[in-house]
MDTraj code that builds the backbone (N, CA, C; nanometers):
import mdtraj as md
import numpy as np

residues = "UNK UNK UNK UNK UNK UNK UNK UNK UNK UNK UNK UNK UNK UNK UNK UNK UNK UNK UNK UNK UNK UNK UNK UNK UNK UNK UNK UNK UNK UNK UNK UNK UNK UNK UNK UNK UNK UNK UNK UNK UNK UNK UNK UNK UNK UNK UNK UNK UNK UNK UNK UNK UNK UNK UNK UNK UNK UNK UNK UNK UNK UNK UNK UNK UNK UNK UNK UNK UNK UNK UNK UNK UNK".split()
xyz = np.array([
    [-19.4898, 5.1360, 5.6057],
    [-19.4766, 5.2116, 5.7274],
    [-19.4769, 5.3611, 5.6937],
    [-19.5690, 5.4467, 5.7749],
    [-19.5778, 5.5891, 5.7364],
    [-19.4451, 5.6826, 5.8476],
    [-19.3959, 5.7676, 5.7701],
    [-19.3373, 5.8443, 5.8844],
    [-19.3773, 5.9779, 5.8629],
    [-19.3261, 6.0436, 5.9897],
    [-19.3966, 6.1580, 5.9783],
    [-19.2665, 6.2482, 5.9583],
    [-19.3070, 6.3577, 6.0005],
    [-19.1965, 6.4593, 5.9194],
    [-19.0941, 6.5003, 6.0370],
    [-19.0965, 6.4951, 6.1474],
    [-19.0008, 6.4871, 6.2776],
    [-18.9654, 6.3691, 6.2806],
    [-18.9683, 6.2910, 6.2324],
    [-18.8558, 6.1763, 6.1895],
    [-18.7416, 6.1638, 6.0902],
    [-18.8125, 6.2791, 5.9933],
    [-18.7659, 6.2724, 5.8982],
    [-18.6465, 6.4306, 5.9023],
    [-18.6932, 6.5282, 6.0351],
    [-18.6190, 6.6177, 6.0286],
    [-18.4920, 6.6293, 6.0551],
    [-18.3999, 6.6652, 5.9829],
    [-18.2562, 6.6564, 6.0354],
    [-18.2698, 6.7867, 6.1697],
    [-18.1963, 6.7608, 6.2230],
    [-18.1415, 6.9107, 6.3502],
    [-18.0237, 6.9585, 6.3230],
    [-17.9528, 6.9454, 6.2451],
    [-17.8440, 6.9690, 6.1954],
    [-17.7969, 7.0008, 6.0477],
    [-17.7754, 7.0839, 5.9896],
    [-17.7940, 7.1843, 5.8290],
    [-17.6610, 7.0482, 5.7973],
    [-17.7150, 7.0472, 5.6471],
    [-17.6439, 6.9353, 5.5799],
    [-17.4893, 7.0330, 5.5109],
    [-17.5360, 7.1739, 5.5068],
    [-17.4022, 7.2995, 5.4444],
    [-17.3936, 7.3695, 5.5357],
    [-17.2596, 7.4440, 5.5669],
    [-17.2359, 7.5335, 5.6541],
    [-17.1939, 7.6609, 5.5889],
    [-17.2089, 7.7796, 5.6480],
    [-17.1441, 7.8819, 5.5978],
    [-17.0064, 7.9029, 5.5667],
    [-16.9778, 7.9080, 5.4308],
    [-16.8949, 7.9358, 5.3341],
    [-16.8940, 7.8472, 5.2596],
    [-16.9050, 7.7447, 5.2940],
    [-16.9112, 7.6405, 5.1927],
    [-16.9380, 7.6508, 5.0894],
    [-16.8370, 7.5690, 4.9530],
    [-16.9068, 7.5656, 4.8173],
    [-16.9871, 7.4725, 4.7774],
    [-17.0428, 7.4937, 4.7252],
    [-17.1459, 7.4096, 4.6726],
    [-17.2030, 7.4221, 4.4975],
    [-17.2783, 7.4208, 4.4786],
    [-17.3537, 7.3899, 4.3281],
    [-17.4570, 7.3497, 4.3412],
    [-17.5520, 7.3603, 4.2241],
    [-17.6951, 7.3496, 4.2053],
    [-17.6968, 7.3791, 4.0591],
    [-17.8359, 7.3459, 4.0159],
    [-17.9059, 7.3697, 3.8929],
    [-17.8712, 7.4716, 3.8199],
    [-17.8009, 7.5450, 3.7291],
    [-17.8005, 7.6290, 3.7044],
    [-17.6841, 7.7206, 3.7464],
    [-17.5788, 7.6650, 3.8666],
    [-17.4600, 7.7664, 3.8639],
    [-17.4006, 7.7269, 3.9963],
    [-17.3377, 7.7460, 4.0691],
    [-17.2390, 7.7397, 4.1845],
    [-17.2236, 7.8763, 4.3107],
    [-17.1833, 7.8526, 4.4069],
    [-17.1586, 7.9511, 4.5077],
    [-17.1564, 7.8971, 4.6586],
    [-17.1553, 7.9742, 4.7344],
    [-17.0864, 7.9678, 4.8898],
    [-17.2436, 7.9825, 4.9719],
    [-17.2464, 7.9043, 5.0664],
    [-17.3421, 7.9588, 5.1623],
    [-17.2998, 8.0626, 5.2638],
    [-17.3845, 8.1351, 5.2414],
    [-17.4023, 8.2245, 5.3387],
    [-17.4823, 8.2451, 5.4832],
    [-17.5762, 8.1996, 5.4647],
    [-17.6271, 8.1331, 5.6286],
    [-17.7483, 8.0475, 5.5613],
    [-17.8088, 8.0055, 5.6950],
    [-17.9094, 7.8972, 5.7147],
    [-18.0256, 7.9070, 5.8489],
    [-18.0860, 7.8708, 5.7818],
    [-18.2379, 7.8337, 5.8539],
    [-18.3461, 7.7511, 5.8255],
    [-18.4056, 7.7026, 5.9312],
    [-18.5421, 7.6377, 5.9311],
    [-18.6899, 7.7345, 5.8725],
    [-18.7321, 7.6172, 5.7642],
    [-18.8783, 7.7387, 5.7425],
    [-18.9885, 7.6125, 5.7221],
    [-19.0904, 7.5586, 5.8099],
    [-19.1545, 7.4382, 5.7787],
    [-19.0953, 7.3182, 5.8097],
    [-18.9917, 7.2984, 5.8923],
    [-18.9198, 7.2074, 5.8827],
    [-18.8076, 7.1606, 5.7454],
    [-18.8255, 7.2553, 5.7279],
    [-18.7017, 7.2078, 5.5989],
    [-18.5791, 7.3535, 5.6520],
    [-18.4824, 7.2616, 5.5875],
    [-18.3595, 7.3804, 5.6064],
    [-18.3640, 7.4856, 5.4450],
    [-18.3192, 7.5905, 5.5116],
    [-18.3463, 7.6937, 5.3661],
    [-18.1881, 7.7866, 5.3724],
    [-18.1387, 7.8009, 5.2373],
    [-18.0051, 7.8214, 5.2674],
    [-18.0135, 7.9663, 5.1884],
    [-17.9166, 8.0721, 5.2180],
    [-17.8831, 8.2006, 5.1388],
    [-17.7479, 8.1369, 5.0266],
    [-17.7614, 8.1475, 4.9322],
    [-17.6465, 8.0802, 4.8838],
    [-17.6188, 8.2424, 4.7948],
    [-17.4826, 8.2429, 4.8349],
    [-17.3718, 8.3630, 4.7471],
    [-17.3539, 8.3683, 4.6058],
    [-17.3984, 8.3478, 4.4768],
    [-17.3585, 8.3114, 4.3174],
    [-17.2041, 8.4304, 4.3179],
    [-17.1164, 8.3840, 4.2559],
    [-17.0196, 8.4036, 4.1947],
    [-17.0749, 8.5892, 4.1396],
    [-17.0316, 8.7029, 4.1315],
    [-17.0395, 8.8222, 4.0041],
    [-16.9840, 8.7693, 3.8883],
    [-17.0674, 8.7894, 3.7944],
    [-17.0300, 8.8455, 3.6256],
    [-17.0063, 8.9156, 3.5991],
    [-16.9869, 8.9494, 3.4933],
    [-16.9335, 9.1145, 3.4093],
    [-17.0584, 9.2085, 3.4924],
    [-16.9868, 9.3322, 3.5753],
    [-17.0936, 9.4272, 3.6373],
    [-17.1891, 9.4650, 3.4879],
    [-17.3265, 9.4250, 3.4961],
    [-17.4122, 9.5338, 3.4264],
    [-17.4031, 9.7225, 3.3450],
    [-17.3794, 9.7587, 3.2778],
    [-17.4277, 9.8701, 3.2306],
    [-17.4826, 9.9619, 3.3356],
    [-17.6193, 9.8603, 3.3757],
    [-17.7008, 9.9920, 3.4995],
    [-17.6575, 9.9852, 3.6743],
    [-17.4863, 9.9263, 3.6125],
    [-17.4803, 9.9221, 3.7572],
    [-17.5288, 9.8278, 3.8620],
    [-17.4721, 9.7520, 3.9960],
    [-17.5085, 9.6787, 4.0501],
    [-17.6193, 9.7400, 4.1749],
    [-17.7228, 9.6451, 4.2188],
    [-17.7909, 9.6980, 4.3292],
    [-17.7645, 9.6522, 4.4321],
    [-17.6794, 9.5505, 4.4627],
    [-17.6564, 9.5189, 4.6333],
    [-17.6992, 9.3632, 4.6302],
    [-17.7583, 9.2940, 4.7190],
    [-17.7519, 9.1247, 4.7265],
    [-17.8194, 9.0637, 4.5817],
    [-17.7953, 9.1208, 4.4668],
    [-17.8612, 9.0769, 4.3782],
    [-17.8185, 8.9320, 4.3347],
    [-17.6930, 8.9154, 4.3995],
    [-17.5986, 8.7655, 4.3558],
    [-17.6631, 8.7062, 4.4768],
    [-17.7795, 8.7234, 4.5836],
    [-17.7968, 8.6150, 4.7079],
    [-17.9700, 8.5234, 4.6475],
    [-17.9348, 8.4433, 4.6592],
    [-18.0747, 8.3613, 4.5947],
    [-18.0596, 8.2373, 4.7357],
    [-18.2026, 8.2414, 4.7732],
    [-18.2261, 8.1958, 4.9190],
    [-18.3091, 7.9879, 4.8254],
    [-18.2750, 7.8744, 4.8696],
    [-18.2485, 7.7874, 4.8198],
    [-18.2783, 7.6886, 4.9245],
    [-18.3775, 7.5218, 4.8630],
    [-18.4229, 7.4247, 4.9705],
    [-18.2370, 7.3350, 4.9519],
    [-18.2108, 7.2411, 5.1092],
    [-18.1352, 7.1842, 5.1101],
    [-18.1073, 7.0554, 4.9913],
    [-18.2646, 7.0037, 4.9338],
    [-18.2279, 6.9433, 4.8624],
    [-18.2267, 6.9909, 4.6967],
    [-18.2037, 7.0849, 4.6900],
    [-18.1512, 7.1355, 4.5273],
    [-18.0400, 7.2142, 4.5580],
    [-17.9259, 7.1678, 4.6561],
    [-17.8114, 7.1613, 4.6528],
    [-17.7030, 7.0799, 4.6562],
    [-17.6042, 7.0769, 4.6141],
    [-17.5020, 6.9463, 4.6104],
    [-17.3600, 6.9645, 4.6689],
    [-17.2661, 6.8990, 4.7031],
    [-17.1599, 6.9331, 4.7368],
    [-17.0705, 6.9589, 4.6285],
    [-16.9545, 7.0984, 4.6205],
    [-16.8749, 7.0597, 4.5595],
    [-16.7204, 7.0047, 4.5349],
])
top = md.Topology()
chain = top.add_chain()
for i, resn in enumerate(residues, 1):
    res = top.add_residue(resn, chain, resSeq=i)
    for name in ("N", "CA", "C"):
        top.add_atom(name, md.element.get_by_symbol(name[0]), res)
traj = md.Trajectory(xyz[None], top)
């Protein structure tokens, strides 16, 4: 049986804002959410490290992320 992809779309974000979460490579909070193609696409917050030498530039900790290469934590 084939389905199509509005069957398959949730209407409802699987993370909400603030939430923690985790992924590949490191952990952090969502920050908001949206639809792009039918998939949900999340801003996720990473944790700061030791500030840089040259100084920080502003959302450099926001890395924008698909619902499924995220996990609960």
């Amino acid at each position: 049986m084939m389905t199509t992809l509005s069957e398959n779309n949730q209407t409802q974000p699987k993370f909400l804002p603030f939430q923690q979460v985790h992924f590949l490579g490191g952990m952090g909070k969502i920050v908001s959410c949206f639809t792009d193609s039918g998939k949900w696409m999340y801003a996720v917050e990473m944790p700061l490290g030791k500030e840089p030498e040259v100084g920080r530039i502003g959302s450099e900790t926001i890395i924008l992320m698909q619902e499924a290469e995220i996990k609960m934590m």
